[in-house]
C-alpha positions as CSV (number, residue, x, y, z in Angstrom):
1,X,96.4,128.3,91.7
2,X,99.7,126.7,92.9
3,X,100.6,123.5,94.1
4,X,100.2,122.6,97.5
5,X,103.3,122.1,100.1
6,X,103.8,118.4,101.0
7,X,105.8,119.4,103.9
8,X,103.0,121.8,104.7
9,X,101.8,121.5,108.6
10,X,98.3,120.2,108.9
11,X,97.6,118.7,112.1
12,X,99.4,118.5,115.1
13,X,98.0,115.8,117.7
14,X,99.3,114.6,121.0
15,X,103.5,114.6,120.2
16,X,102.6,113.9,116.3
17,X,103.1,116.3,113.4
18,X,101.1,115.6,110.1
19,X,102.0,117.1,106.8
20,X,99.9,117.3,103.6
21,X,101.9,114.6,102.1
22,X,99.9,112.1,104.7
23,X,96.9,113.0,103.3
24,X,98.2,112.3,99.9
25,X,99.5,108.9,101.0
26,X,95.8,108.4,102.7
27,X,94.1,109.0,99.4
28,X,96.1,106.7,97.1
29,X,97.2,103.0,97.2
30,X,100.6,104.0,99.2
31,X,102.4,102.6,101.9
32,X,101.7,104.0,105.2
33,X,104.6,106.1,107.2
34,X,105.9,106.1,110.4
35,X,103.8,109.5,111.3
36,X,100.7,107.7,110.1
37,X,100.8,105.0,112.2
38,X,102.3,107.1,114.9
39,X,99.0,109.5,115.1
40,X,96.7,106.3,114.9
41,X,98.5,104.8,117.9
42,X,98.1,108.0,119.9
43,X,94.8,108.6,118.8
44,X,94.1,105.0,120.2
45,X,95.4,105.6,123.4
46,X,94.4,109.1,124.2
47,X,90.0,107.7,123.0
48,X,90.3,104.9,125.2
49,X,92.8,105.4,127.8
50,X,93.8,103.0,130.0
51,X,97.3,102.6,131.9
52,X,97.3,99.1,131.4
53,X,98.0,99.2,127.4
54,X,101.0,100.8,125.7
55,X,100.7,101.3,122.2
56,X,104.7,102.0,121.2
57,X,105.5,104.5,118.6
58,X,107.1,103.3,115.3
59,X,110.4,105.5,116.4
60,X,110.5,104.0,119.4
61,X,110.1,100.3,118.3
62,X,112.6,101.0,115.7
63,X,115.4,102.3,118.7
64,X,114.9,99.2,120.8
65,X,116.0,97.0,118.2
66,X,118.7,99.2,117.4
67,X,120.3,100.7,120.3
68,X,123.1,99.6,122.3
69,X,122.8,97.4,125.0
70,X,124.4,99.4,127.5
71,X,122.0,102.0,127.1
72,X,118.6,100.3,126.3
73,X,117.4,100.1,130.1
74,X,117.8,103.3,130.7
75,X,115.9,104.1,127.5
76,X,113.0,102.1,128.2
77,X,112.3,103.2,132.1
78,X,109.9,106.1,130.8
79,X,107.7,103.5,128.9
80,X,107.1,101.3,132.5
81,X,107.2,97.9,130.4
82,X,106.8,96.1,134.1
83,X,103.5,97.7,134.5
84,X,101.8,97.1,131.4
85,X,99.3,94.1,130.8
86,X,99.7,95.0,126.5
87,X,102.0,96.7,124.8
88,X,101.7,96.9,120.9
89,X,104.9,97.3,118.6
90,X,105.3,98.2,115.3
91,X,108.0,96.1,113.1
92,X,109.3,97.7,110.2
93,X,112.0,95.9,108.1
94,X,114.5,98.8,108.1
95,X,118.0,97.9,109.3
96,X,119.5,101.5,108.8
97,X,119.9,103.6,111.4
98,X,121.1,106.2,109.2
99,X,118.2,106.2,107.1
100,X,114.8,107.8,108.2
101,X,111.4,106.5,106.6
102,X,112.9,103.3,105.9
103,X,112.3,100.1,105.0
104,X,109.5,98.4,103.0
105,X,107.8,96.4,105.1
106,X,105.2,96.6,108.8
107,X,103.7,94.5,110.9
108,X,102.5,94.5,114.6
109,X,104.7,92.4,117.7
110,X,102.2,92.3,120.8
111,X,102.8,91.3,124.2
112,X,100.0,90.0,126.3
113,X,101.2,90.0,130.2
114,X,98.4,87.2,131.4
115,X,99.9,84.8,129.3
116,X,103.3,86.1,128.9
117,X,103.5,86.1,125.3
118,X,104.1,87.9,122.3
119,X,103.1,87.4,119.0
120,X,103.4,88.6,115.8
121,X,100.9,89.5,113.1
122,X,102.6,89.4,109.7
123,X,100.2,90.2,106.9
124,X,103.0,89.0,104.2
125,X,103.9,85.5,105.2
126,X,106.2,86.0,108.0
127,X,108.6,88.6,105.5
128,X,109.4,90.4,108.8
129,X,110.1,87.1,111.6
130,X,113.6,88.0,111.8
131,X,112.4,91.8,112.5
132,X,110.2,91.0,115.3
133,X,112.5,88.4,116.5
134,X,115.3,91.2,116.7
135,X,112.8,93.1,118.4
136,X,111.5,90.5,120.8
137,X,115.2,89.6,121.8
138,X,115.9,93.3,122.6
139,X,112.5,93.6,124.6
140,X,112.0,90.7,126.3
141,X,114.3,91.1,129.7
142,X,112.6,94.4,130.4
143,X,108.6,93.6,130.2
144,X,109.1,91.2,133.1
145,X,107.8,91.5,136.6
146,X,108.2,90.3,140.4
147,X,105.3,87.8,139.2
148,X,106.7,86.6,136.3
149,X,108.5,83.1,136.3
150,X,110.1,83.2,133.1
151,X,110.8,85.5,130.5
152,X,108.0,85.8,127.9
153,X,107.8,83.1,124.9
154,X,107.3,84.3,121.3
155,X,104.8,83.3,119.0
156,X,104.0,83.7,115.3
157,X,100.9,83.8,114.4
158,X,100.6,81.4,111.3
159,X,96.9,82.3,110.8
160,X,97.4,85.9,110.8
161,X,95.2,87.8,107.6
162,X,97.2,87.9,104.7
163,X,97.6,91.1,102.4
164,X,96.7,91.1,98.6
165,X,99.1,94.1,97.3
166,X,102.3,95.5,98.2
167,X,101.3,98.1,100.5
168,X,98.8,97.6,103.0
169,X,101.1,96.2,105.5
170,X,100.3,99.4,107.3
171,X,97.0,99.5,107.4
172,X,97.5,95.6,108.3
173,X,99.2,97.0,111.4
174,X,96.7,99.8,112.6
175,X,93.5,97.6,112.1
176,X,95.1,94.4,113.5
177,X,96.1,96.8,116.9
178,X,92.5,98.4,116.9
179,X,90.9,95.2,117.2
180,X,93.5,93.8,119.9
181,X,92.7,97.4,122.0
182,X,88.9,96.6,121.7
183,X,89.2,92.7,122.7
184,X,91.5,93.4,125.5
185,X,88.1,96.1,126.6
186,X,85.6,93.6,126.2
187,X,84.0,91.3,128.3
188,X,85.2,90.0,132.3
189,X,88.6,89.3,132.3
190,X,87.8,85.4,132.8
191,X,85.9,85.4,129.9
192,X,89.1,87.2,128.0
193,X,91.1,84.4,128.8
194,X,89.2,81.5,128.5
195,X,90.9,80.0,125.6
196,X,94.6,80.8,126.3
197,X,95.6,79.8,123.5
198,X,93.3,82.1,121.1
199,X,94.1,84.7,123.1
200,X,92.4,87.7,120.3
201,X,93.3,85.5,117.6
202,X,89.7,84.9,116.6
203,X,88.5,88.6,116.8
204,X,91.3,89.3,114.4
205,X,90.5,86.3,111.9
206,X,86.9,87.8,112.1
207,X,87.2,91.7,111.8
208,X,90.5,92.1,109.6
209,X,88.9,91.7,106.3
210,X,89.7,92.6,103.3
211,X,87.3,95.6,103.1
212,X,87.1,96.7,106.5
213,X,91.7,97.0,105.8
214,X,90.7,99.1,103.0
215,X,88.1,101.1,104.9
216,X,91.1,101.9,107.3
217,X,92.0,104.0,105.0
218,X,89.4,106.5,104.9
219,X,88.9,105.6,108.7
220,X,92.0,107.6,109.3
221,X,91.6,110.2,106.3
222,X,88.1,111.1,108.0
223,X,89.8,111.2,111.7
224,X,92.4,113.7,110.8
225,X,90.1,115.9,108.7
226,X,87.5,116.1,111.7
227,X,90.9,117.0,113.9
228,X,91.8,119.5,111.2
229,X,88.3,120.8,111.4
230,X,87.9,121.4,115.2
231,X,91.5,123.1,115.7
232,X,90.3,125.6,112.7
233,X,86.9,125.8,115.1
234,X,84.8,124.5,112.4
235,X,81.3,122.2,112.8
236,X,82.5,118.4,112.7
237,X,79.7,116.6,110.1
């Protein structure tokens, strides 16, 4: 029996393509790619969808912080930044435009619009703050609105969970957005926003664990083979 194709076509879900190397990276202790996070990020948004949150594609976090100035507004008109109450970006340490699937390093820049802020989650002691600064600095002008006062603040979360390897930063990144989508569901909106300063802070200190990062893993493994299964028209188990 040959080998399988890595670049083999496997799933194709909302505007993302998956190859059989994902499923490779899912299965072994790998650093997550841009497609990876990509299709979790849509498959957030189109199971709970709500025109209030914008979950941003790694591409197009990684173009903000890279594109000209001149053209960045008219870049970012599509995403209606002004009309969102939270908007997730990934960081990714990659500085090379030139250079696709790069860098070595995620974590997740949110904006909250209630209490104009973003933060950053950094699951490796803050190795990407000058990242999501860059990104913040690029951002920050555009997510305003006729109500807004000033332009947002930003905020590093000094408490945020902390990885144990080299290359769960990704996973970091889709479990640490998951919870944020589900806090920001949850509850009246006063009781959202009683403590402004915790803002989802503790539902993230409670659910990111250790385990339940690793169990992201297979979490998205199982969620592409059940897609896989229903486009081939086969029972879901």
């Amino acid at each position: 029996m040959g080998k399988s194709n890595p670049d083999e076509k496997i799933l194709s879900y909302e505007d993302v393509v998956l190859r059989r190397s994902d499923l490779d990276i899912l299965q072994g202790p790998y650093f997550l790619n841009d497609r990876i996070i990509e299709f979790y990020f849509s498959y957030l948004s189109s199971s709970n969808p709500c025109e209030e949150i914008l979950l941003v594609p790694p591409s197009i976090s990684f173009w903000i912080m890279n594109c000209p100035t001149e053209g960045l507004k008219e870049f970012l008109e599509p995403l209606r930044l002004p009309f969102k109450h939270l908007v997730i970006f990934p960081v990714n340490d990659n500085d090379d435009v030139g250079k696709a699937e790069g860098g070595t390093h995620w974590s997740l820049l949110a904006f909250d619009r209630k209490s104009n802020v973003f933060v950053h989650h950094d699951s490796c002691s803050g190795m990407n703050t000058w990242d999501a600064k860059r990104l913040y600095n690029a951002v920050v002008g555009f997510v305003s609105d006729s109500n807004s006062a000033s332009n947002a603040v930003y905020k590093e979360c000094k408490d945020s969970p902390q990885q144990r390897n080299g290359y769960d930063c990704g996973l970091y990144v889709t479990a640490i957005a998951k919870v944020i989508c589900l806090w920001y569901g949850s509850g009246e909106e006063n009781n959202r926003y009683k403590d402004k300063d915790d803002l989802w802070f503790s539902a993230v200190k409670e659910k990111i664990t250790t385990y339940a990062v690793n169990e992201m893993r297979n979490e998205i493994l199982g969620l592409i083979r059940s897609l896989m299964d229903v486009k081939q028209g086969l029972p879901v188990t």
